[in-house]
N, C-alpha and C positions, 0 to 999 in steps of 0.2 A: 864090373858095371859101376860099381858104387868109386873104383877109382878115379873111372871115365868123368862119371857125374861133378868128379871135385875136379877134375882140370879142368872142366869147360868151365864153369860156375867161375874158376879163380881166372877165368880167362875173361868171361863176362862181369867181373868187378875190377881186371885191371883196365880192362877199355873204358869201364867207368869212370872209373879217375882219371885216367886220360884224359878222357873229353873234359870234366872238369877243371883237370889243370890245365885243359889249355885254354878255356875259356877264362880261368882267371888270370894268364897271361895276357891274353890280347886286352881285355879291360883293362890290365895292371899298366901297359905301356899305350893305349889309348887317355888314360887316366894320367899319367905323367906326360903328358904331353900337352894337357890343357893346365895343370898346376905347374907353371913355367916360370912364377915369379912376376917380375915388374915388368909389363910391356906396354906400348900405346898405339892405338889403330885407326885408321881414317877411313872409314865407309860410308859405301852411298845405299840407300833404300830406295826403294819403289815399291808404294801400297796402293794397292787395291783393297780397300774397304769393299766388307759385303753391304751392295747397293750403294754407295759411294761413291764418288767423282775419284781416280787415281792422282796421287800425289805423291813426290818427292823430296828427300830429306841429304841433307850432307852430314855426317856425324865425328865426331872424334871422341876414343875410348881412352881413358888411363886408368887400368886395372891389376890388382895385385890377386895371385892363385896362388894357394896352397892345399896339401893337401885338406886342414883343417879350418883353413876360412877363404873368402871370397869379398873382396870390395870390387864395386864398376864404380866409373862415375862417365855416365853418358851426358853429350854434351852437344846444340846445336849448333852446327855451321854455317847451314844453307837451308831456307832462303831467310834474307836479310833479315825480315819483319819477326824473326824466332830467331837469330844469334843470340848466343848465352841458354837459352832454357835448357835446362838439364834436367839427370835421373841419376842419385845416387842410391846403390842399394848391395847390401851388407848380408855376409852370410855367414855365420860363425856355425860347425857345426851343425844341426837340423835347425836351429835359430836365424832368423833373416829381418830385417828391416829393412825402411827405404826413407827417399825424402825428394819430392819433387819441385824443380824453381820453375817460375813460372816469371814473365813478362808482364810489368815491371819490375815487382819485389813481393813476387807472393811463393809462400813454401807451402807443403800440407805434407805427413807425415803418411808412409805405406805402413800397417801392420800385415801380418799373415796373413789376411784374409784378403789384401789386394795382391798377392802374388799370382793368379792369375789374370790379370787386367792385362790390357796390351800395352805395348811397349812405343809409343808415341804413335798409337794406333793401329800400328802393325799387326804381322799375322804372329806375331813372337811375343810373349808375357814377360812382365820382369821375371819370375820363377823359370820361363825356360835357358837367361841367361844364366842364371845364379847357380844352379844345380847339374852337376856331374855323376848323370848315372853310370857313369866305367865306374866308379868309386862304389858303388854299392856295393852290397855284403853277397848279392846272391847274382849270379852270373852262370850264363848257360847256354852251348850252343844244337842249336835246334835244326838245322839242315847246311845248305848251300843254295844259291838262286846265284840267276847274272842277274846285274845291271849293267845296262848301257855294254854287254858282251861281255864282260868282268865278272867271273866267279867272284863271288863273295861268299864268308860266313855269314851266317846269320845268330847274332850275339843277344842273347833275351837278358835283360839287367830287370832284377825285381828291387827294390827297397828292401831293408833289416832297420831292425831297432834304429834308433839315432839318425838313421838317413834323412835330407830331407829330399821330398822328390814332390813332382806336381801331378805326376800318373803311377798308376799299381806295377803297369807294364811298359818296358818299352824294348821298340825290337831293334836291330842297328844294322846294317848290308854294310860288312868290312872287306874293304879290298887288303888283304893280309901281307899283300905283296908291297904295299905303299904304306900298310898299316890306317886308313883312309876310312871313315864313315861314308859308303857313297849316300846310301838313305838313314836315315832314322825315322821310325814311326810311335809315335805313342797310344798309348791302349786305354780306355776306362774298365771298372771293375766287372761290368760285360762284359771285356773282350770285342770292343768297337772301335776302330782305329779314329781316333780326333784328332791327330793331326799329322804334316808328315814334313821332313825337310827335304830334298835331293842335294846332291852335290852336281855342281856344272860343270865347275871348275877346279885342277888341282892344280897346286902352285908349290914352289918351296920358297919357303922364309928364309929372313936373314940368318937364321942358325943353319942352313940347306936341310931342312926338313920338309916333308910332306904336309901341305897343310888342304881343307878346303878352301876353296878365297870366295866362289860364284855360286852362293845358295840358293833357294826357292824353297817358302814356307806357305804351306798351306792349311789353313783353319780347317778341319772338315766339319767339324759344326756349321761355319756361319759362311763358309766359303771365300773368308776374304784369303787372300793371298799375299805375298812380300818377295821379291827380288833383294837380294842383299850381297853387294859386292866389297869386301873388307881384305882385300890385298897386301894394302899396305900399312906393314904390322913390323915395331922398331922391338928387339927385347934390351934389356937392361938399361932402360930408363931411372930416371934417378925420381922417384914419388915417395913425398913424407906422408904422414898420418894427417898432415894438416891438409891434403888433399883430395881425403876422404870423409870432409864434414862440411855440413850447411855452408859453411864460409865459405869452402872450396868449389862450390857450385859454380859461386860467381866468376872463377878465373878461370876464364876459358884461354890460359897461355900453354903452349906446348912444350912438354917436359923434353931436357935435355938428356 
């Protein structure tokens, strides 16, 4: 009896690990996937503000990922009367800053505490750009659901020491097979979902990988919403450090 008890027992601690390691594989190759180095990408927005009149934005992104830090530098295209305003914002670490230009030559500095503001009004915060919860320390999968007929994992990423994040929990629907986020949801310290992203669209980039291109964000707090279509996405762009400061705001030229 007492031998029976230890086989199972060592049988129910290797399925344990199991499921853990494979949870910290799929973060681990979701998580490299978004730390890619130098790229640059042209998207278009559609917001819906909660109670709002909807509006539209044209953007271009020149951003460097690594495991260890994170610069964007968001930038207007469209519409005319807002070319040039941008959003530059910096992540080293659990550490983050920002700096926003504004039409005709006015800056104002993000600390920590505007990391959850929106992101030119959208249903997206600068902190939801900047931060990669595949990268977190605690990772864990919690069932299977479809979406959209698609089995998925369902991948629960908690924050660890050093992490920075802008929610306690978030939950992710991977299509494993594409290696693909189709949803991501995030959680407050309730356990209330605030907000959620879909995937519409999968595309492969110019490295022929799987990426999402056709997202949908929704606020659940305040109900605004965001279409965000980002397709087209160049990698190994050539960006210095000079194009991730105040000065570089102003040049809205596209990296070669």
């Amino acid at each position: 009896m007492k031998s029976l008890y230890r086989i199972t027992l060592a049988a129910l601690l290797a399925g344990t690990a199991l499921a853990a390691e494979s949870a910290s594989e799929i973060a681990g190759k979701l998580s490299e996937l978004q730390n890619d180095g130098s790229s640059y990408v042209r998207l278009k927005l559609d917001v819906q503000p909660a109670g709002g009149a909807k509006f539209g934005m044209q953007l271009q992104i020149k951003q460097r990922r690594s495991a260890g830090s994170t610069e964007l530098l968001y930038q207007v295209l469209w519409p005319k009367e807002a070319v040039g305003e941008g959003v530059l914002l910096k992540r080293s670490g659990a550490q983050t800053s920002g700096t926003v230009f504004t039409l005709p030559d006015k800056t104002r500095n993000l600390g920590a505490a505007q990391m959850k503001d929106a992101l030119f009004g959208s249903a997206l915060t600068y902190g939801d750009v900047l931060e990669n919860f595949f990268a977190w320390k605690n990772q864990k999968l919690t069932g299977k659901e479809s979406v959209d007929r698609i089995e998925c994992e369902i991948l629960e990423s908690r924050p660890g020491a050093g992490d920075f994040s802008t929610a306690p929990v978030v939950r992710s629907w991977i299509d494993t097979r594409r290696m693909v986020p189709l949803r991501v949801e995030k959680y407050n310290a309730a356990g209330k979902a605030i907000s959620r992203i879909d995937t519409l669209q999968v595309v492969r980039d110019d490295k022929g990988r799987n990426i999402p291109a056709h997202l949908s964000i929704s606020n659940l707090k305040t109900g605004a919403t965001t279409q965000l279509d980002g397709s087209k996405l160049k990698h190994g762009v050539t960006l210095t450090d000079q194009d991730f400061t105040p000065a570089g705001l102003r040049d809205v030229s596209v990296p070669k």
